[in-house]
C-alpha positions as CSV (number, residue, x, y, z in Angstrom):
1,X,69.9,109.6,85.3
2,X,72.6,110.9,87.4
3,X,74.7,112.9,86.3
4,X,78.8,112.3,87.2
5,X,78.7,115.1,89.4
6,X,75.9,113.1,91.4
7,X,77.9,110.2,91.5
8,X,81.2,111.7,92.7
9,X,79.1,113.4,95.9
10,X,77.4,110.7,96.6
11,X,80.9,108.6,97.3
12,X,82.9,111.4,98.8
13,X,79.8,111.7,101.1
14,X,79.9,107.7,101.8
15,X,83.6,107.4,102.6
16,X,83.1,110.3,104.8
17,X,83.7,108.1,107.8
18,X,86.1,105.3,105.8
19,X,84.4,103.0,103.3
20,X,85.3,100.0,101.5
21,X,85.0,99.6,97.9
22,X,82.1,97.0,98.3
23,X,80.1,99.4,100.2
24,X,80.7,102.6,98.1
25,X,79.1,100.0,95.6
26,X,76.2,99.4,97.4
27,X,75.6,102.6,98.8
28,X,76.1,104.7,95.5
29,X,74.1,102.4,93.1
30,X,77.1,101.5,90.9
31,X,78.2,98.0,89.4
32,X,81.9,97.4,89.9
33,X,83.8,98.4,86.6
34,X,81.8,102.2,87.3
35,X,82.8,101.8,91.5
36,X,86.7,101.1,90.1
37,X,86.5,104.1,87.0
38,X,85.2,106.8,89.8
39,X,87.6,105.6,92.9
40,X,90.5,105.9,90.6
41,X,89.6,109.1,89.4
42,X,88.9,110.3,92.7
43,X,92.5,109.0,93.7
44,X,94.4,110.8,91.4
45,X,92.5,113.9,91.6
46,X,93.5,113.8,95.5
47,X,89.6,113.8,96.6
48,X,90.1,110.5,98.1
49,X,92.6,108.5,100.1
50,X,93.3,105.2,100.6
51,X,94.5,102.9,103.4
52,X,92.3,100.4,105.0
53,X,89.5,101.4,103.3
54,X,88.8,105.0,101.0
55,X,88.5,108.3,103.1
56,X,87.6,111.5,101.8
57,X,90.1,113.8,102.0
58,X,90.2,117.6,103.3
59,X,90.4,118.6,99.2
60,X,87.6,116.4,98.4
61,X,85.4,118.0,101.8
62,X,85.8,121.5,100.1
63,X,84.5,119.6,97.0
64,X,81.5,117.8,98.9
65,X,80.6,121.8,100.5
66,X,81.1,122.9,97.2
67,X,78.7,121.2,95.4
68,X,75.8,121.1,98.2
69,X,75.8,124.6,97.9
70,X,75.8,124.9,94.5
71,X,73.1,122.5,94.3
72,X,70.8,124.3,96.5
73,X,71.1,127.2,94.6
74,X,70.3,125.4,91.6
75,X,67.2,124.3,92.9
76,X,65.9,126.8,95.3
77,X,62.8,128.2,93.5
78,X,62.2,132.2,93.8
């Protein structure tokens, strides 16, 4: 199970380049009421854009860094 954290990297990471909602589906595993809950909450929190399709935005890059590194960490054995 994926945790939400997963799930918000995962779409910042698709809509990198621009995405559509349908593909953000697709790509990230979700069904549509989950695809709507986490773009909207994205939205607001200013990690995303919207215009022709959803764009990750400069704030939700830092985000996207933030977490790879933190996950490495996490799971870099000593």
């Amino acid at each position: 199970m994926r945790s939400s954290f997963e799930i918000i990297a995962e779409i910042l990471e698709t809509a990198k380049e621009g995405a559509k909602k349908t593909r953000i589906m697709y790509s990230c595993g979700l069904s549509y009421k989950f695809v709507h809950k986490y773009l909207s909450l994205l939205l607001e929190a200013g990690l995303l854009r919207t215009g022709n399709s959803f764009q990750t935005t400069d704030k939700g890059m830092g985000f996207l860094r933030n977490y790879q590194t933190l996950d490495l960490l996490l799971n870099t054995r000593c």
